[in-house]
C-alpha positions in Angstrom: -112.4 20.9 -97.7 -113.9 18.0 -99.8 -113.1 14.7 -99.0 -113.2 10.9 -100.7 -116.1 9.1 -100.6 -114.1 6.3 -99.6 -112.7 8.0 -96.4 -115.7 8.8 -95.1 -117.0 4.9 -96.4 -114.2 3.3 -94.3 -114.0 6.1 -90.8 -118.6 4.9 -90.8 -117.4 1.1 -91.4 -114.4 1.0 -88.6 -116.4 3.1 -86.3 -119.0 0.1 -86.8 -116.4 -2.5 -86.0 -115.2 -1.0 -83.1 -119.1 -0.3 -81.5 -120.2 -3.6 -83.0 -117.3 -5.6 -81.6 -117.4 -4.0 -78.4 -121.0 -3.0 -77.7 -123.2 -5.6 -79.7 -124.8 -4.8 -82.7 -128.2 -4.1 -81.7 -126.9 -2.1 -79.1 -125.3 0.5 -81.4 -127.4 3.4 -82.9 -127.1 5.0 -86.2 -126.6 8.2 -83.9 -123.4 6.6 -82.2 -122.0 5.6 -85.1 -122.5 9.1 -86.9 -121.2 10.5 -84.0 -118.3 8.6 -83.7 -117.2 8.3 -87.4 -117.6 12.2 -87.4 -120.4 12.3 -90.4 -123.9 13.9 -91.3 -126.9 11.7 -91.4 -127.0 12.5 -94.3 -123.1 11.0 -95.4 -124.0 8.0 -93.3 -127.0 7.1 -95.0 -126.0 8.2 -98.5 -123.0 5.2 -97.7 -125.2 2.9 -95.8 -128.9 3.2 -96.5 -130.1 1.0 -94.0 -128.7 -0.6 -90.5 -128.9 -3.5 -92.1 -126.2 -2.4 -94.9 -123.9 -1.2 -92.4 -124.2 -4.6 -90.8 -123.2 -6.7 -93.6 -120.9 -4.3 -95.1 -119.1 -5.1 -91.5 -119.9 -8.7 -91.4 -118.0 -9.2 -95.1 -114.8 -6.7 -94.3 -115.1 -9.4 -91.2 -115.2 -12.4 -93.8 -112.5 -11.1 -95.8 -109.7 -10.8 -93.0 -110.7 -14.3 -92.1 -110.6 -15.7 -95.5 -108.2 -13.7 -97.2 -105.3 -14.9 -93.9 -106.5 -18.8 -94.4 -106.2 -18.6 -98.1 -102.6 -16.6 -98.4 -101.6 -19.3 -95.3 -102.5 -22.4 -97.6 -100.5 -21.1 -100.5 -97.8 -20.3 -98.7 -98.2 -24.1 -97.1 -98.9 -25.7 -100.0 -98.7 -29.2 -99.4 -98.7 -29.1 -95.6 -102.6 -29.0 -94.6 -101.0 -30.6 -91.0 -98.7 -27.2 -91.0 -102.0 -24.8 -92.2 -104.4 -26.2 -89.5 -102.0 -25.7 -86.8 -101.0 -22.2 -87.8 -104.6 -21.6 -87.7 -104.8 -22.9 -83.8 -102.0 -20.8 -83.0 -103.5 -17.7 -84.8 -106.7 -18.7 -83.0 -105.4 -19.0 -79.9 -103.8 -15.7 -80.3 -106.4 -13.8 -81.0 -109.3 -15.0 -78.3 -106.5 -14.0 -75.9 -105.8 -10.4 -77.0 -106.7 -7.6 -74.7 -110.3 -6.2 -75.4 -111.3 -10.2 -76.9 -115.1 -10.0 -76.8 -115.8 -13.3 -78.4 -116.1 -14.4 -82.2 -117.4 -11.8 -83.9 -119.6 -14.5 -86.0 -120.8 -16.3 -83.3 -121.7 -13.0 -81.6 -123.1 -11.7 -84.8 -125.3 -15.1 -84.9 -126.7 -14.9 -81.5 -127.8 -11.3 -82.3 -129.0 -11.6 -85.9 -130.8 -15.3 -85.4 -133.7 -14.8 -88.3 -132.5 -16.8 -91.2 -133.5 -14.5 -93.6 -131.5 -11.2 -92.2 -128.9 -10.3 -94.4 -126.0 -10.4 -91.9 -127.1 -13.9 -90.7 -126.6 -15.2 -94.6 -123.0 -13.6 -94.3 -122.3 -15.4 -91.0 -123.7 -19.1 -92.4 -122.1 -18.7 -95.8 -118.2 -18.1 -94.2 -119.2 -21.0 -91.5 -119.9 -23.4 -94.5 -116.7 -21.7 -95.9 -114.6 -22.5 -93.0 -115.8 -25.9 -92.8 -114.8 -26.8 -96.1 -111.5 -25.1 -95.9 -111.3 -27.9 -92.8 -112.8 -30.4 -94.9 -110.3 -30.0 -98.3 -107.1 -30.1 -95.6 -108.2 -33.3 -93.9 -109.2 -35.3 -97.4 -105.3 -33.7 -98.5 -104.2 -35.6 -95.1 -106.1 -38.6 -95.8 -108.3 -38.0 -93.0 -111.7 -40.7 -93.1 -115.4 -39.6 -92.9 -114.0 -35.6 -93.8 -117.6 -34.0 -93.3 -118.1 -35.2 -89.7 -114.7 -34.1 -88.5 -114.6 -31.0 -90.4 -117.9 -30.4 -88.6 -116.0 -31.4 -85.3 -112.9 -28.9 -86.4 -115.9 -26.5 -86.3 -117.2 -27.2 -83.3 -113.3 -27.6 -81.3 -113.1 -24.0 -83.1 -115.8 -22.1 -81.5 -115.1 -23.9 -78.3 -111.2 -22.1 -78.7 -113.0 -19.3 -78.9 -114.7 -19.4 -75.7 -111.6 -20.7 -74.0 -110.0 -17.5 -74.9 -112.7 -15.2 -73.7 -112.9 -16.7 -70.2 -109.3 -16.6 -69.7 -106.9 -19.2 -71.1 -103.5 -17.9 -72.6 -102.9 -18.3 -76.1 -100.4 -21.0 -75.7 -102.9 -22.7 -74.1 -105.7 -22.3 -76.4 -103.7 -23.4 -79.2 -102.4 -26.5 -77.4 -105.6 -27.7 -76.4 -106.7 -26.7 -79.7 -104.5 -28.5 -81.7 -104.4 -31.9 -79.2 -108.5 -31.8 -79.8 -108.1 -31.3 -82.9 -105.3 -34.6 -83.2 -107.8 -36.5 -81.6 -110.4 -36.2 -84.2 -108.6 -36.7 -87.1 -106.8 -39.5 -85.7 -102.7 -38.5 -85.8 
């Protein structure tokens, strides 16, 4: 039986999510992950040479959901940057509430992967400075004064939603709180 290399590509890449997500990614061997995604060494590391490939390669399919959902949601709001940025609380708030929530998987990626120069920290800077200037285009189209503080501040209310979730708030909650911080620092 032969099989796609891309099967094989994606069953290594979501076995990496799930053990990364869950587990940590230090914690997670090569080993696990063969195991798990039920491939050779030699399949694995034919797809991802190094840990550090795997890592990133999870990282950016990471980056995409995030980016591809916030840039489909501001077409379809065109217009309405009040109506994107609190779809994205509610979205927010959903997710750090879901069963098996084990934090941002950014923020986690950050704390494990600190050294600027690792590849998977670059990934995790470069869609932070994304995401703030997503926040910072939708306040200057509300109007919004001194745009680079409080998208900086959207930031910072963000990863605190984040937390919120993961120690227990509901969703509704998250988002509420989310959204009523978020009034507060842009000023409406």
């Amino acid at each position: 039986m032969t099989t796609t290399a891309a099967p094989v590509r994606e069953r290594i890449l979501d076995a990496a999510t799930r053990r990364y997500y869950a587990d940590g990614i230090r914690a997670v061997s090569a080993d696990r992950l063969i195991a798990e995604a039920g491939v050779s060494k030699v399949t694995f590391y034919r797809h991802f040479p190094t840990k550090d490939d795997l890592i990133t390669a999870y990282l950016m399919q990471q980056v995409a959901t995030v980016e591809d959902a916030l840039t489909q949601k501001r077409a379809e709001l065109d217009g309405d940057s009040a109506g994107v940025l609190r779809w994205y609380a509610e979205e927010l708030g959903a997710f750090a509430c879901t069963p098996g929530f084990r934090g941002c998987p950014f923020i986690n990626a950050a704390a494990e992967l600190s050294q600027p120069e690792h590849p998977g920290h670059r990934v995790v800077m470069e869609h932070r400075t994304w995401l703030v200037s997503q926040f910072g285009e939708l306040l200057t189209e509300l109007g919004v004064d001194d745009v680079d503080s409080k998208a900086d501040q959207l930031m910072m209310l963000r990863d605190g939603a984040m937390v919120a979730g993961y120690v227990g708030r509901t969703p509704k909650a998250v988002a509420g709180t989310l959204t009523a911080a978020g009034r507060a620092v842009i000023g409406c």
